[in-house]
C-alpha positions in Angstrom: 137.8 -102.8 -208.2 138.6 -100.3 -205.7 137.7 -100.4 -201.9 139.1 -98.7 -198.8 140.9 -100.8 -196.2 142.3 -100.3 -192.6 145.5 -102.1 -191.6 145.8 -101.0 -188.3 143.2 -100.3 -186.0 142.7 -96.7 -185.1 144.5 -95.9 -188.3 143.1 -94.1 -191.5 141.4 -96.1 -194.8 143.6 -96.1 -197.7 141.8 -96.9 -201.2 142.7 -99.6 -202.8 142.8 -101.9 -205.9 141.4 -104.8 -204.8 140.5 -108.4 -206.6 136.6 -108.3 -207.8 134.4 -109.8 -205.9 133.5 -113.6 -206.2 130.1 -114.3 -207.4 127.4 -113.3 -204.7 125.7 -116.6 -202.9 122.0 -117.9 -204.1 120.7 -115.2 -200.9 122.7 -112.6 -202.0 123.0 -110.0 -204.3 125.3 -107.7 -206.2 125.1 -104.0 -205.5 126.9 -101.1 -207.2 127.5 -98.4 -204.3 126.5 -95.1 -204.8 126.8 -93.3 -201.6 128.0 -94.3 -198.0 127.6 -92.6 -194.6 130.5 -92.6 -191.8 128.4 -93.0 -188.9 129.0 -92.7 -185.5 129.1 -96.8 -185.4 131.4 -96.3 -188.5 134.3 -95.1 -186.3 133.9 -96.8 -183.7 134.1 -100.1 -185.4 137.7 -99.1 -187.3 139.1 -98.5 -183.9 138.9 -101.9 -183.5 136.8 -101.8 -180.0 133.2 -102.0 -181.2 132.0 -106.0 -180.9 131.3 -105.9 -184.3 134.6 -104.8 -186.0 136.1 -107.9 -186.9 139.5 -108.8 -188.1 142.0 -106.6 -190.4 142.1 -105.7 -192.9 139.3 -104.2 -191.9 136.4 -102.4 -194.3 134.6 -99.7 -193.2 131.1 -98.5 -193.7 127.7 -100.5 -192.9 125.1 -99.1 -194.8 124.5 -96.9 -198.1 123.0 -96.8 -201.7 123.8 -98.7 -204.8 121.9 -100.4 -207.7 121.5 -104.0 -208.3 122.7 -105.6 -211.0 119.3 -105.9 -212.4 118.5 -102.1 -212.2 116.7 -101.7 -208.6 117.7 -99.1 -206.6 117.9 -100.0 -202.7 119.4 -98.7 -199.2 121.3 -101.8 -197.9 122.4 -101.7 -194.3 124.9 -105.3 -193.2 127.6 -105.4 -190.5 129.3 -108.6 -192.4 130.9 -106.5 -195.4 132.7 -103.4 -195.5 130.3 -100.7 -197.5 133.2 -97.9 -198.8 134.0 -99.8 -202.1 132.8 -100.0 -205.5 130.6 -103.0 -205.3 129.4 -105.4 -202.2 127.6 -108.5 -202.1 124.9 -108.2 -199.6 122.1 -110.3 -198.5 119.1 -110.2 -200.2 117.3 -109.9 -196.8 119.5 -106.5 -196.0 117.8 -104.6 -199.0 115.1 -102.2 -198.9 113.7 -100.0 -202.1 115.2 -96.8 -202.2 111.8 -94.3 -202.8 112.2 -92.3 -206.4 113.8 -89.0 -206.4 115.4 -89.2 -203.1 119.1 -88.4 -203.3 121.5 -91.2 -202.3 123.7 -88.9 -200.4 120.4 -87.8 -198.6 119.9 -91.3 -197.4 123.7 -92.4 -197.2 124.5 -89.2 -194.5 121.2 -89.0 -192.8 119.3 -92.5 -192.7 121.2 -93.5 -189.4 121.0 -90.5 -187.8 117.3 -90.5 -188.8 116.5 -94.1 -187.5 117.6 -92.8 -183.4 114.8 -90.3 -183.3 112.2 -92.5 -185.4 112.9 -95.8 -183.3 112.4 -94.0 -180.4 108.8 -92.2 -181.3 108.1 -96.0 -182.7 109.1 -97.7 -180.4 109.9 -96.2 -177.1 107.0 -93.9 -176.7 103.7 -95.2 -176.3 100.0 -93.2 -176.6 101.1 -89.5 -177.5 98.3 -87.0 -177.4 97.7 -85.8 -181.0 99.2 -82.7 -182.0 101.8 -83.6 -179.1 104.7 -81.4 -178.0 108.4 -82.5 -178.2 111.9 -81.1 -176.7 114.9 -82.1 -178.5 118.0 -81.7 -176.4 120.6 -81.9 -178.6 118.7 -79.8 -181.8 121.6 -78.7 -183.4 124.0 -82.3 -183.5 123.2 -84.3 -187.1 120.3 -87.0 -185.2 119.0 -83.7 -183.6 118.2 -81.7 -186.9 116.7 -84.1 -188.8 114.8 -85.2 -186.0 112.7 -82.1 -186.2 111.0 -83.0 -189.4 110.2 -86.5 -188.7 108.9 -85.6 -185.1 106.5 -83.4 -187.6 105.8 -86.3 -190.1 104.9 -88.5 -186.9 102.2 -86.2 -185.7 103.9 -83.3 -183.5 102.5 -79.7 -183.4 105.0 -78.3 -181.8 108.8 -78.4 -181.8 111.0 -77.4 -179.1 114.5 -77.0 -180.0 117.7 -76.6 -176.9 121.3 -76.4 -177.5 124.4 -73.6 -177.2 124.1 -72.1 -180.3 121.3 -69.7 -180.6 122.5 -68.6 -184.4 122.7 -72.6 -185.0 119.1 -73.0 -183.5 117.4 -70.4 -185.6 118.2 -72.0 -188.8 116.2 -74.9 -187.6 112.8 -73.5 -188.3 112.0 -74.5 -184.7 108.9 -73.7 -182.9 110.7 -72.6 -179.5 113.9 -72.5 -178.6 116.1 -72.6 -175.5 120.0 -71.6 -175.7 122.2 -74.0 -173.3 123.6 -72.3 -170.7 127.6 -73.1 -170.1 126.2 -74.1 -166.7 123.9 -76.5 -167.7 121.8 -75.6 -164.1 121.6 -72.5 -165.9 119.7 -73.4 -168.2 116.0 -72.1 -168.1 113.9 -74.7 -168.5 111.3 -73.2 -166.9 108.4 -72.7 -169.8 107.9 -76.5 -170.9 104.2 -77.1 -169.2 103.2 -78.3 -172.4 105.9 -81.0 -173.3 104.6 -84.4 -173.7 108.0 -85.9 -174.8 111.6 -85.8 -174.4 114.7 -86.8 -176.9 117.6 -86.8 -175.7 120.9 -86.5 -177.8 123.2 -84.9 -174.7 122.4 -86.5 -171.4 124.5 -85.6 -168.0 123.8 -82.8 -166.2 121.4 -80.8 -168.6 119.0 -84.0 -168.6 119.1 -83.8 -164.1 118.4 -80.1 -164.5 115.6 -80.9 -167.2 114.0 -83.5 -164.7 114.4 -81.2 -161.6 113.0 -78.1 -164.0 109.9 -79.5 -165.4 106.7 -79.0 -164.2 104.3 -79.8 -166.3 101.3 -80.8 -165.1 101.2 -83.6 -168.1 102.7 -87.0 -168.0 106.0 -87.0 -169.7 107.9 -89.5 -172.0 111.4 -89.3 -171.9 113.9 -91.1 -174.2 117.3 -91.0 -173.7 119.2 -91.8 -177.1 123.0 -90.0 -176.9 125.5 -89.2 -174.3 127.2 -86.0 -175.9 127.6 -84.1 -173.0 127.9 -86.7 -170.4 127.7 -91.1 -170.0 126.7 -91.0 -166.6 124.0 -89.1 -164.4 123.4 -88.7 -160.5 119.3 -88.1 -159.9 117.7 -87.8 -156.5 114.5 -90.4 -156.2 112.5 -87.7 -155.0 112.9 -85.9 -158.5 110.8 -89.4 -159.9 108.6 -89.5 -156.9 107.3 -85.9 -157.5 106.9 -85.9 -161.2 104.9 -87.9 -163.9 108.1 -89.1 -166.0 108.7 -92.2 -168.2 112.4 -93.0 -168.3 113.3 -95.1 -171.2 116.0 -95.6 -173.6 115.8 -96.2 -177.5 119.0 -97.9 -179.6 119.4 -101.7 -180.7 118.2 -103.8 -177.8 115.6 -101.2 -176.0 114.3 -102.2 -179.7 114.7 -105.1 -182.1 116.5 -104.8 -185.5 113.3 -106.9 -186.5 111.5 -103.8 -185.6 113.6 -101.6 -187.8 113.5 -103.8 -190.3 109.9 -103.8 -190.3 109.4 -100.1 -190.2 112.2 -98.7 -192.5 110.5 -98.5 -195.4 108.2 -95.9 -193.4 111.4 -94.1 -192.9 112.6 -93.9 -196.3 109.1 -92.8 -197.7 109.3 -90.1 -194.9 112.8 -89.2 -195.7 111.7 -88.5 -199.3 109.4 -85.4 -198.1 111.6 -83.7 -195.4 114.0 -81.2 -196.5 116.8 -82.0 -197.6 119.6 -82.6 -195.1 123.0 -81.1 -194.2 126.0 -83.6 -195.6 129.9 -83.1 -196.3 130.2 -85.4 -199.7 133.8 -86.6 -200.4 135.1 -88.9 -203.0 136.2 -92.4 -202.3 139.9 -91.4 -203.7 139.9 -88.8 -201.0 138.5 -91.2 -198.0 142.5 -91.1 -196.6 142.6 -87.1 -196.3 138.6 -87.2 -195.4 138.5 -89.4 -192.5 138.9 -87.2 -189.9 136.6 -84.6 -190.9 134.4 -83.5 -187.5 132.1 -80.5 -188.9 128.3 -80.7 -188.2 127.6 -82.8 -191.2 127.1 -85.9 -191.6 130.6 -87.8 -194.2 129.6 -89.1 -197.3 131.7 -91.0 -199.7 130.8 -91.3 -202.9 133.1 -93.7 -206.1 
């Protein structure tokens, strides 16, 4: 069968003819891949750094769409076997039904961007007003756009929208939007009395001139979930002492995988009625010249 392989950390996948796969174990099960995403995660493991990369040759992929031997199609997601090759044995508890008529490119390239902005209304947000109000910082990136339908699935009237690219923005079919200033101090910020909840995908200093901006006379929840501006922020006390804010973070240990696992099959049915999302598709014979594609969209490698 064939299956992509790194050799050297940091280096690119070459594809393979590889030795097919042993039988799967009594709590396993056979899965024919359809479609994997390269996450974020993704990369990070094949440089070798993340704590879950594991020895060389190394596989790469965590997560995607197949069918099981016996006809069921399923979303698998498992950080013990590589997920860009033709088939994988997987654990039977790492499988979850894949809704009817959603496309498994749709759920290979956006699922994990999807799960950042769903954990965190799940589970890092507690007792929104109905018909709440939500800023996405971050709107355009891939966990940004398809944020905006799910924050609509999960009960939000309105949906406010920031990042640098006001032509970017307005294909969003946002409610509001704000355009990112170079400076992020410049950044006006200054019409969000309404906002009852923050996600954020950038961080740094846009996320100190949010907090120092808002002035909402509401209580308001923010999650931080990226850093793609900035790791690291400097924020005076006073800016907390004068302002009703929650401050949390949302990614794998603000919540437990248990959680996920309890709740994605919420997100798949909800992924099955939001429009469909952006994704570059490539072919697994091309995952060599593909790998270091860094458009807007979401990788996905289908056999």
């Amino acid at each position: 069968m064939r299956q992509a392989q790194i050799s050297t950390w940091g280096g690119k996948p070459k594809l393979l003819e590889v030795h097919d796969l042993p039988p799967p174990e009594p709590d396993e099960v056979r899965i024919k891949i359809e479609a994997t995403g390269v996450h974020r995660v993704v990369r990070s493991r094949a440089t070798g750094k993340h704590y879950t990369s594991g020895k060389l040759p190394h596989i790469p992929g965590i997560d995607g769409v197949g069918t099981t031997d016996d006809g069921r199609r399923v979303y698998f997601c498992d950080f013990t076997t590589g997920s860009i090759s033709e088939y994988i044995n997987v654990p039977i508890c790492s499988l979850y039904p894949v809704p009817d008529g959603v496309d498994a490119r749709q759920i290979a390239g956006a699922i994990n961007p999807a799960m950042s902005s769903w954990m965190a209304f799940k589970e890092r947000t507690s007792n929104l007003p109905k018909d709440f109000t939500v800023l996405i910082l971050g709107a355009t990136s891939a966990s940004g756009r398809v944020a905006i339908p799910l924050a609509r699935a999960l009960g939000a009237k309105q949906v406010i929208g920031a990042a640098r690219s006001r032509a970017a923005l307005d294909t969003l079919g946002l409610d509001r939007t704000i355009v990112v200033a170079s400076e992020a101090e410049q950044t006006d910020f200054s019409n969000l009395d309404d906002v009852d909840v923050v996600l954020d995908y950038v961080y740094g200093p846009l996320a100190v001139h949010l907090f120092k901006s808002l002035m909402t006379p509401k209580p308001v929840q923010y999650v931080h979930i990226g850093a793609l501006s900035n790791t690291e922020i400097s924020l005076p006390g006073e800016v907390l002492r004068s302002k009703d804010i929650t401050i949390r973070g949302s990614g794998p240990g603000a919540w437990k995988m248990s959680s996920f696992a309890q709740t994605l099959p919420d997100l798949l049915a909800a992924m099955s009625s939001i429009p469909e999302q952006p994704v570059k598709v490539a072919k697994f014979e091309d995952v060599e010249r593909e790998w270091d594609y860094s458009g807007p969209d979401r990788l996905v490698f289908v056999p």
